[in-house]
C-alpha positions as CSV (number, residue, x, y, z in Angstrom):
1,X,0.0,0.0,0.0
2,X,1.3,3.9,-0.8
3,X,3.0,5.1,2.2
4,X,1.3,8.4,1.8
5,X,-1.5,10.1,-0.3
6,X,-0.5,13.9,-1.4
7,X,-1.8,15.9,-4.1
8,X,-0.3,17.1,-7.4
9,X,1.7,20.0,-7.1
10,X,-0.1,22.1,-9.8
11,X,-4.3,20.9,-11.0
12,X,-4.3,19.4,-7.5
13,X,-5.7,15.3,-8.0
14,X,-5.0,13.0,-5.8
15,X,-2.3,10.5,-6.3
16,X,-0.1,8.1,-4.0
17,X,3.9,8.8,-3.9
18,X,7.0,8.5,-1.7
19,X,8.2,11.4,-1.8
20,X,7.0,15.4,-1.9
21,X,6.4,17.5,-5.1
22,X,5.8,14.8,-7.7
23,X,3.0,16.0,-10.6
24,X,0.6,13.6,-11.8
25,X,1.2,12.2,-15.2
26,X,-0.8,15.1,-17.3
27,X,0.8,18.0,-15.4
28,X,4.5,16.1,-15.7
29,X,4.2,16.3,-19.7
30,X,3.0,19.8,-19.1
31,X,5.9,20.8,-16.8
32,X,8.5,19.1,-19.3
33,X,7.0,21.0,-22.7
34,X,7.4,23.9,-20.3
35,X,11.0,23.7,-19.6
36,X,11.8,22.5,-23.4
37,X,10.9,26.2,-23.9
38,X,12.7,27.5,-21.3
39,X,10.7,29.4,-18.9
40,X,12.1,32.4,-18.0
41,X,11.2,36.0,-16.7
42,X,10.5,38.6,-19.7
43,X,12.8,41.3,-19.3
44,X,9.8,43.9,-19.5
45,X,9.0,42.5,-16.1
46,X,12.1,44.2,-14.5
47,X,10.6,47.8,-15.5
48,X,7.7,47.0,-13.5
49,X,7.6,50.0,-10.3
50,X,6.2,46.9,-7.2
51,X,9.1,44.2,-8.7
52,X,12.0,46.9,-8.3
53,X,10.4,48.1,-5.1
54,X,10.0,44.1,-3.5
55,X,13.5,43.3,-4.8
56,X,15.3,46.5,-3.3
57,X,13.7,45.8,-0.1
58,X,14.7,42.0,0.0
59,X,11.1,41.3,0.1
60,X,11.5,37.9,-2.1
61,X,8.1,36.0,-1.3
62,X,6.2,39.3,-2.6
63,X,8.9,39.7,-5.7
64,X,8.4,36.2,-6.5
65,X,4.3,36.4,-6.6
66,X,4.9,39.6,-8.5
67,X,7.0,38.3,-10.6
68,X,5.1,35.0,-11.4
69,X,2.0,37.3,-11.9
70,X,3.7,39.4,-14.5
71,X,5.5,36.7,-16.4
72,X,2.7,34.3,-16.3
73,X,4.8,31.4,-14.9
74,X,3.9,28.6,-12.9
75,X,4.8,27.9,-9.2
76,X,6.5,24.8,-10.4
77,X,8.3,27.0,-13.5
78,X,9.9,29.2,-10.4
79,X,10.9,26.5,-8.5
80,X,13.0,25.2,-11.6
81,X,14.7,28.4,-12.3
82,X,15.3,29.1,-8.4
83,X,16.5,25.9,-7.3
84,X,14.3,26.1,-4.5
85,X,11.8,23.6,-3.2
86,X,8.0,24.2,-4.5
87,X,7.2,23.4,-0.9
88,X,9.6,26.0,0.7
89,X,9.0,28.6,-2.1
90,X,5.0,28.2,-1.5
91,X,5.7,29.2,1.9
92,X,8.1,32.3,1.0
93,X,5.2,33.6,-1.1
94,X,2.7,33.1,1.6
95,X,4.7,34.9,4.4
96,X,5.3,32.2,6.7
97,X,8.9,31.5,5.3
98,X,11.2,34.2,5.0
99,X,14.8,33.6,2.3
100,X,17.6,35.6,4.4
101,X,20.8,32.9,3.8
102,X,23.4,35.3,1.2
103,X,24.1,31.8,-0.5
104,X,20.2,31.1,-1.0
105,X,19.5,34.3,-1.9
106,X,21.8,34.8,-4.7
107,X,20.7,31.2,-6.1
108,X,16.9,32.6,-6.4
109,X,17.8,36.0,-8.0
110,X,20.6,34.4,-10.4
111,X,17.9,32.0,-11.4
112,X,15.4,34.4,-11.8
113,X,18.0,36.7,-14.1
114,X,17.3,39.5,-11.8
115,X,19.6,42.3,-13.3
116,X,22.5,43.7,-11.3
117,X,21.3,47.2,-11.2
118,X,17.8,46.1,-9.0
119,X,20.2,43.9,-6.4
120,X,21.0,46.2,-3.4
121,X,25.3,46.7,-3.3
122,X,25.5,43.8,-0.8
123,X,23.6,41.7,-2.6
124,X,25.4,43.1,-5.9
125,X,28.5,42.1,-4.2
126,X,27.5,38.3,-2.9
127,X,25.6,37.6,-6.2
128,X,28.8,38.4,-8.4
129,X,31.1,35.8,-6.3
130,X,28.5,33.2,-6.0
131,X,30.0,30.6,-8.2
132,X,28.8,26.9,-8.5
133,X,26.5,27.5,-5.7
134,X,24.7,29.5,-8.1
135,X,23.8,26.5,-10.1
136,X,19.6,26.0,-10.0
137,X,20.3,22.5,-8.9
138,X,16.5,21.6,-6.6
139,X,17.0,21.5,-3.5
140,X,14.0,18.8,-3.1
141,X,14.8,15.1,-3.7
142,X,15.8,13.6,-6.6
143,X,12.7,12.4,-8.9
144,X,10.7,9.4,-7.2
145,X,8.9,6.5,-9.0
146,X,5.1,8.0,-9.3
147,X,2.7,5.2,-8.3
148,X,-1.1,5.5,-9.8
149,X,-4.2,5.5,-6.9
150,X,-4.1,1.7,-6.7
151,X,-0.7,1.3,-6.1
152,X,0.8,0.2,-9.1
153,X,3.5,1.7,-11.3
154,X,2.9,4.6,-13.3
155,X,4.4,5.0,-17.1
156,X,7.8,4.9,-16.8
157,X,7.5,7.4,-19.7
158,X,6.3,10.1,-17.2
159,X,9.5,9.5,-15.2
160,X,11.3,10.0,-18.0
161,X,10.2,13.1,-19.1
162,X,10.9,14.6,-15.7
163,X,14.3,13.2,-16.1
164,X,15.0,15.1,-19.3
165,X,13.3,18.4,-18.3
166,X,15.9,18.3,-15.2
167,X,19.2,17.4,-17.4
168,X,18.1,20.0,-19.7
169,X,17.4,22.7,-17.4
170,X,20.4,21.7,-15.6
171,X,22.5,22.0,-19.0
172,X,21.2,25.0,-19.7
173,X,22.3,26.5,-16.4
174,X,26.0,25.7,-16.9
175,X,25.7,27.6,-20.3
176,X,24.8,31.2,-18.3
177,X,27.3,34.0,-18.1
178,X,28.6,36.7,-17.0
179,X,31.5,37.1,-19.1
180,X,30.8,37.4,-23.4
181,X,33.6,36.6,-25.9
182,X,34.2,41.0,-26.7
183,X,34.7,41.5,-22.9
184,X,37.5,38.3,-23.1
185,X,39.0,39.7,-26.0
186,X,39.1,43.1,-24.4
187,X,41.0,41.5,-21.5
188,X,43.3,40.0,-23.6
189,X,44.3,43.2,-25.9
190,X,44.6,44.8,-22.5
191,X,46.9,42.2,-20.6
192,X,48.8,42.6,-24.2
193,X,48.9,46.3,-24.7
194,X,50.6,46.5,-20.6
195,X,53.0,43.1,-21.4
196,X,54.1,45.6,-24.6
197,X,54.4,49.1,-22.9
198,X,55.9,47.2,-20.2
199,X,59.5,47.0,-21.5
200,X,59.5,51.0,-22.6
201,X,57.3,52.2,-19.9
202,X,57.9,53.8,-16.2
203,X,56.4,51.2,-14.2
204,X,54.7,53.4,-11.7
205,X,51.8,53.9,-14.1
206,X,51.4,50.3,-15.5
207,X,51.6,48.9,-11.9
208,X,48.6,51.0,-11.2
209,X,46.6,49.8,-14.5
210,X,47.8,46.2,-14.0
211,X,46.5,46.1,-10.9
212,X,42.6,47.4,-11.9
213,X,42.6,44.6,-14.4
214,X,43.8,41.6,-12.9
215,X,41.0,42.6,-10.2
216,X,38.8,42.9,-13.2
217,X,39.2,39.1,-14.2
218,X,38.9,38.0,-10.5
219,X,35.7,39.8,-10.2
220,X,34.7,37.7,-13.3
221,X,35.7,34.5,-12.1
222,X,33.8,35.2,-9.2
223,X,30.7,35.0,-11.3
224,X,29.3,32.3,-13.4
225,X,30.7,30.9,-17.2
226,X,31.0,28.2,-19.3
227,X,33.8,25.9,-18.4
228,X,36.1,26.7,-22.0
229,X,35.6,30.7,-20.6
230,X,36.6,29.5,-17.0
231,X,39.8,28.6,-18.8
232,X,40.5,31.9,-20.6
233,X,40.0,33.6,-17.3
234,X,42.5,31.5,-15.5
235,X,44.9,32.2,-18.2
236,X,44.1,35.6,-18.0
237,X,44.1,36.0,-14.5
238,X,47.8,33.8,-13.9
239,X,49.3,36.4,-16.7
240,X,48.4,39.4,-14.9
241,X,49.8,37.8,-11.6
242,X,53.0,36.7,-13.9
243,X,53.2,40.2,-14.9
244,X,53.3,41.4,-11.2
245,X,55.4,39.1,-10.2
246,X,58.1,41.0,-12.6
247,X,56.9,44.1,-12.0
248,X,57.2,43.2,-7.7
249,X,60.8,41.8,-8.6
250,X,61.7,45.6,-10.4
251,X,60.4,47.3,-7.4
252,X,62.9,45.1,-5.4
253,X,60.4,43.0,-3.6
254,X,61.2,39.6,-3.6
255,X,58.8,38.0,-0.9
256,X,55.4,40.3,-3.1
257,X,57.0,38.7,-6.4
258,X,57.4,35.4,-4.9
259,X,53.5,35.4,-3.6
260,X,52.4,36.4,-6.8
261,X,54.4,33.6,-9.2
262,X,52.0,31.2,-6.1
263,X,49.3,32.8,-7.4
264,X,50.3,32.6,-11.0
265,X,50.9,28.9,-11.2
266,X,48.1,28.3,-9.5
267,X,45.9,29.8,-12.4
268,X,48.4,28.3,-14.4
269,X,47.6,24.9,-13.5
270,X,43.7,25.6,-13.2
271,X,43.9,26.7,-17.2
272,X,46.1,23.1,-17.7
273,X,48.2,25.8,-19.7
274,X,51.7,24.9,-20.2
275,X,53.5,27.9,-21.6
276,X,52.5,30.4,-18.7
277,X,53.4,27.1,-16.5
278,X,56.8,27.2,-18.0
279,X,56.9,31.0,-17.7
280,X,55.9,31.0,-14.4
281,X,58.7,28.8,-13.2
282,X,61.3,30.9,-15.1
283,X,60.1,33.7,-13.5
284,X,60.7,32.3,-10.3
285,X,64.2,31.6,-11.3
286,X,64.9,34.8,-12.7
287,X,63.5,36.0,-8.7
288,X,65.8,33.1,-7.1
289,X,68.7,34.1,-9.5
290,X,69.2,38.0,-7.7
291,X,68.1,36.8,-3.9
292,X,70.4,35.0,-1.3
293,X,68.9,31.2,-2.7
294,X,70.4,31.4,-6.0
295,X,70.8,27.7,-6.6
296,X,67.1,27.2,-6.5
297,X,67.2,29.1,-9.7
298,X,68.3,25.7,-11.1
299,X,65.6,23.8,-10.0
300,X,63.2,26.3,-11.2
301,X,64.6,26.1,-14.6
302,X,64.8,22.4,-14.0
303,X,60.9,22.7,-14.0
304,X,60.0,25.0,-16.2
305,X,61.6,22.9,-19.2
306,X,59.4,20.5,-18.5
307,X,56.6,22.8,-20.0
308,X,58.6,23.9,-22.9
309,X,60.7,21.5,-24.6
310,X,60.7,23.4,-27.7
311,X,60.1,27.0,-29.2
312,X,60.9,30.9,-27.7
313,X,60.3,29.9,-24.6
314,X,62.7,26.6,-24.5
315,X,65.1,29.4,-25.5
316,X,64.6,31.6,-22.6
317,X,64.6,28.7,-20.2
318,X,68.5,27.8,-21.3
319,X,69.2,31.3,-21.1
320,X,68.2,31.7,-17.8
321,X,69.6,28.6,-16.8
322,X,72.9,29.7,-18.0
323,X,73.2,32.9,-16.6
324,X,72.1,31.3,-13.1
325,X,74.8,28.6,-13.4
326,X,77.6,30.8,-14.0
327,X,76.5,33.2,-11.2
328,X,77.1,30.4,-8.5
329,X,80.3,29.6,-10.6
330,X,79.0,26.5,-12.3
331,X,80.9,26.5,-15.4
332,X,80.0,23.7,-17.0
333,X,76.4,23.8,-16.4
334,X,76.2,27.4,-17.8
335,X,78.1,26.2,-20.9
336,X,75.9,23.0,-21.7
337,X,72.5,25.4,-21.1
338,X,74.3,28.0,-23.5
339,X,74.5,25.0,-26.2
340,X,70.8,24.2,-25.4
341,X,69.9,27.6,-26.0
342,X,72.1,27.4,-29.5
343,X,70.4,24.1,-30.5
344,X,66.6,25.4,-30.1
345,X,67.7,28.5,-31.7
346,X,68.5,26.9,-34.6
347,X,65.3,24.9,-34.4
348,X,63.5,27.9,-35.3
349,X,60.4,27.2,-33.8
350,X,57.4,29.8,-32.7
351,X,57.0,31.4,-29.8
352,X,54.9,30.0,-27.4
353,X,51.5,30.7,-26.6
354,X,52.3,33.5,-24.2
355,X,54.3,35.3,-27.2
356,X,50.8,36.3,-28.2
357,X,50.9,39.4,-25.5
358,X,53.9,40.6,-26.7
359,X,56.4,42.6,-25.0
360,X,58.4,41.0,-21.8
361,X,55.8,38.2,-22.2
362,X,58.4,37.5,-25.8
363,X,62.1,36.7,-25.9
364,X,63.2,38.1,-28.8
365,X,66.6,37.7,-29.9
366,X,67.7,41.1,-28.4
367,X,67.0,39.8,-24.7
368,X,68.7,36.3,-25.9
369,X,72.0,38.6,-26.6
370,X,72.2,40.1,-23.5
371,X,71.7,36.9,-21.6
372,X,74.1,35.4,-23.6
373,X,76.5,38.0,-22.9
374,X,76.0,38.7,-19.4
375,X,76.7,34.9,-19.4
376,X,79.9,35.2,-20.1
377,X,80.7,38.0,-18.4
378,X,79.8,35.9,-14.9
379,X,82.2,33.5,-16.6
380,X,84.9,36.0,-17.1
381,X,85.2,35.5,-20.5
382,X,85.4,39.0,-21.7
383,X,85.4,39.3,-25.6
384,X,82.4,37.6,-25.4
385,X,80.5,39.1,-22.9
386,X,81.3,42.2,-25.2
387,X,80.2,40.8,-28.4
388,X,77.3,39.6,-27.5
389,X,76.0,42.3,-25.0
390,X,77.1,45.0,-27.7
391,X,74.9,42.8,-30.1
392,X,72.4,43.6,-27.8
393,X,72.3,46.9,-27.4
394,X,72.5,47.5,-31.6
395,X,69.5,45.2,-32.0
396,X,67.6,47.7,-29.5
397,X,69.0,50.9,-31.1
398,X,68.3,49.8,-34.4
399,X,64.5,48.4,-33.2
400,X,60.9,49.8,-32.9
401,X,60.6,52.0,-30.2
402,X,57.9,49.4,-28.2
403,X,60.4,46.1,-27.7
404,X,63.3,48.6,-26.6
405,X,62.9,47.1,-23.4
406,X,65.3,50.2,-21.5
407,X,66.2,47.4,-18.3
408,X,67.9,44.8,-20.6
409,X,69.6,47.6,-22.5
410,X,71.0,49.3,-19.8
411,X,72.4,45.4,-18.5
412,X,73.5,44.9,-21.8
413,X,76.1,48.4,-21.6
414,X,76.8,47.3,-17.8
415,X,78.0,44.0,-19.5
416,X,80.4,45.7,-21.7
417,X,81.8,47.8,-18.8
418,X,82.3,45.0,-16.5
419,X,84.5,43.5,-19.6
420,X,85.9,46.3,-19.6
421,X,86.9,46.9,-16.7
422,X,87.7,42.9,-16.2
423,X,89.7,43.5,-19.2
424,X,91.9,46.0,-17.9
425,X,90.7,48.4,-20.5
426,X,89.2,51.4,-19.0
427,X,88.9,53.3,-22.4
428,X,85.0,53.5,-23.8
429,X,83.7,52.4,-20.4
430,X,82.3,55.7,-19.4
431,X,80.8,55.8,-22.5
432,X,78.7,52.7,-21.5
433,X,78.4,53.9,-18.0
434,X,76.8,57.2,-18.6
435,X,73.5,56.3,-20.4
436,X,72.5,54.5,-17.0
437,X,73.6,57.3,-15.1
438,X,71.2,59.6,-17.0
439,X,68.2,56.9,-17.0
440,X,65.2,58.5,-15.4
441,X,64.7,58.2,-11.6
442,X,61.2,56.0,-13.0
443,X,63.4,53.8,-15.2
444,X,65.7,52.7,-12.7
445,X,64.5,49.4,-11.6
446,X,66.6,47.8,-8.6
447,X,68.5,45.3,-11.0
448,X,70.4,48.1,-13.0
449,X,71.0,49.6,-8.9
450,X,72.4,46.3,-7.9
451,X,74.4,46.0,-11.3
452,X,75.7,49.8,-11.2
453,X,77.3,49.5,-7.8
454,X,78.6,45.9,-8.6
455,X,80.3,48.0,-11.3
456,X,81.6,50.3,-8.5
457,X,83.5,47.8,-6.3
458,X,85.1,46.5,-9.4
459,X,86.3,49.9,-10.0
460,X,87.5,50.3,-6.8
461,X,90.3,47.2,-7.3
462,X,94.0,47.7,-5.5
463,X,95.0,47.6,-9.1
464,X,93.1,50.6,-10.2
465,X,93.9,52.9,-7.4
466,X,96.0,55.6,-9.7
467,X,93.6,55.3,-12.5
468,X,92.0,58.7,-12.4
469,X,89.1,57.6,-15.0
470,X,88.7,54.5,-12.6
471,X,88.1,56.6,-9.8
472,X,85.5,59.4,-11.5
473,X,83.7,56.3,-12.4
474,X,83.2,54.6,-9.0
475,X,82.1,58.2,-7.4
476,X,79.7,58.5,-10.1
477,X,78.1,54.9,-9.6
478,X,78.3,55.4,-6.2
479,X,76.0,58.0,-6.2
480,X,73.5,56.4,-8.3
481,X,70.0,56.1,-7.2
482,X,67.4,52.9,-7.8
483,X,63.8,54.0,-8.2
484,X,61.8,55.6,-5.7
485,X,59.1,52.8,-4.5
486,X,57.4,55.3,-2.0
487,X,53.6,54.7,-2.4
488,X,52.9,58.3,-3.2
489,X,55.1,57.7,-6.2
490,X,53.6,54.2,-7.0
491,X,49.9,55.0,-6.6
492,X,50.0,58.2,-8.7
């Protein structure tokens, strides 16, 4: 015998169940034709003078009669859209339940499509970082096996019809967002346009800009899309945190840089995207390479090639590898990553999928030169450090005026004085010298400071004490000055 006799959600005819909220057989076809044709609230509804009033006062039983009332949907049709329970949202509209819970709330008026501009800024706030608990997933049992009034099995067609109307509105739901394809492309052209200024640019005002969008794409990803646009924002999102990772590491923050390469691989491996994984772990070498833990610049690069074992940014793992080896004085490393970075040179392959942004997010064969030649220069091998670093600095005279990146230029001439001066050959080294002594306080990121005074001690050898040139030099790179990181200067 039934275990209890209820009545049918909507005509209301008797019928025997196990469970609450289950139509008879007529109204279940109903219900499914209804959601085949997706129910939803006309937008002309959201002009209406009592709906913006019930909804600004968080009066949701009376928006949801209102709204029902001007749409001409069933109780049933907003119970599918709300993810709420007919039983509990028949209650609601009667005044004896009341919806208060932030996380319930924003389910109903994401279902519902209520627009951002009715929500109150709370609500605004809690509705745009509601996330999978958005989802209209019913809060009421799964579908039971309806039973006829004497007890035997109904058409197993009616169950099924229920089934599909849930899988599609359910499908349907994962298809919403907040995010269109022009706002992702606008993203993108942004992340690109700051990668590219990045290299010419003060940093003061790109931190600034970099900053409002990267908390542009976490709002988004606090909202609702498709799984594919999940991904682009995840990309998106570990790019920007790449880019302040470098732009931390400039500023001579290591521990801010550090947090935000965390945050970047994180994205990184949320996207499953192996070029900014690859970039991301270079990064961090580049980071481990100028702190007190410079072997763990190794095992950084040690990683990141296993993200990119061919292409631009193969290259620039070998080159950082090599420059990190011969800093600790590991000679042979640094030479068997220089002939790694010669062999996927020749390769000629693309750049990776990073190399799309442009600018620092590239490693063109200007930036190779320098590391090449600052390479040898940590090796004390002179000629070459000068070859190559004065290839360098020719490729970024001779270049457009957006991938002059002014930090690896102004490396590249400190490279050619420390041969110099290594060399015993003073002559053409203030020549080198003085464009970074006339960089712009804004220009002068902390690795030229560090490099400029490394220049000075050299000057300052026992066995350059009666050069007068030798000595004009240290004074002058003695008094240089890194960039000013005060935050009235970096928030202007």
């Amino acid at each position: 015998m039934p275990k209890h006799v209820r009545s049918c959600a909507d005509c209301g005819c008797r019928l025997s169940l196990y469970n609450n909220d289950v139509l008879c057989s007529t109204c279940a076809r109903e219900a499914h034709l209804r959601v085949l044709s997706g129910p939803q609230v006309p937008d002309v509804v959201w002009r209406d003078n009592e709906v913006q009033a019930a909804i600004a006062a968080c009066d949701f039983g009376r928006a949801s009669r209102l709204i029902r009332a001007r749409s001409g949907l069933r109780q049933g049709d907003m119970a599918t859209l709300t993810g709420l329970s007919q039983g509990f949202l028949s209650m609601l509209e009667s005044g004896a339940r009341r919806l208060t819970n932030l996380d319930r709330v924003a389910r109903f008026l994401q279902g519902i499509g209520a627009p951002d501009a009715l929500l109150p800024s709370p609500l605004r706030e809690h509705v745009a970082q509601s996330f999978l608990e958005t989802l209209p997933v019913p809060e009421s049992a799964p579908v039971s096996l309806p039973w006829t009034d004497d007890g035997r099995e109904s058409d197993l067609q009616d169950l099924a019809a229920q089934a599909a109307a849930q899988s599609l509105r359910f499908a349907e739901a994962t298809l919403r967002s907040n995010v269109t394809e022009a706002s992702l492309e606008g993203l993108a052209l942004k992340i690109a346009t700051i990668a590219t200024d990045y290299v010419h640019t003060p940093l003061h005002p790109l931190f600034t800009d970099l900053l409002s969008t990267r908390d542009h794409i976490f709002s988004l990803l606090g909202g609702r899309q498709p799984p594919r646009q999940t991904r682009d924002l995840y990309l998106l999102a570990g790019t920007s945190c790449l880019l302040l990772a470098h732009a931390s590491q400039n500023l001579g923050d290591r521990d801010a840089a550090m947090a935000q390469i965390q945050t970047s691989w994180t994205f990184a491996e949320q996207a499953d995207h192996n070029d900014l994984k690859a970039w991301t772990k270079g990064t961090a070498a580049l980071i481990a390479e100028w702190s007190p833990q410079q072997r763990m610049a190794l095992e950084y690069t040690r990683q990141a090639a296993e993200f990119s074992p061919v292409g631009e940014t193969r290259i620039r793992m070998a080159a950082i590898e090599a420059r990190a080896a011969a800093r600790i004085g590991d000679r042979d490393r640094a030479l068997s990553a220089l002939h790694a970075l010669q062999e996927a040179r020749e390769q000629q392959t693309p750049a990776g999928d990073l190399g799309q942004f442009g600018g620092i997010l590239t490693f063109p064969n200007a930036k190779q030169e320098y590391y090449i030649g600052g390479t040898y220069a940590l090796l004390g091998e002179n000629a070459l450090a000068e070859q190559h670093a004065t290839e360098a600095i020719a490729i970024y005279e001779n270049g457009p005026k957006e991938a002059r990146s002014y930090g690896d230029e102004a490396l590249a001439h400190l490279d050619v004085v420390t041969a110099r001066i290594a060399g015993g050959e003073l002559e053409g080294a203030d020549e080198h010298l003085q464009p970074i002594l006339e960089l712009p306080q804004d220009l002068r990121i902390r690795q030229i400071d560090h490099a400029v005074h490394r220049v000075a001690t050299l000057l300052e050898a026992p066995r350059l004490a009666r050069s007068r040139t030798a000595r004009q030099l240290a004074d002058a790179a003695r008094s240089y000055q890194s960039i000013d990181t005060t935050p009235k200067a970096a928030l202007k």
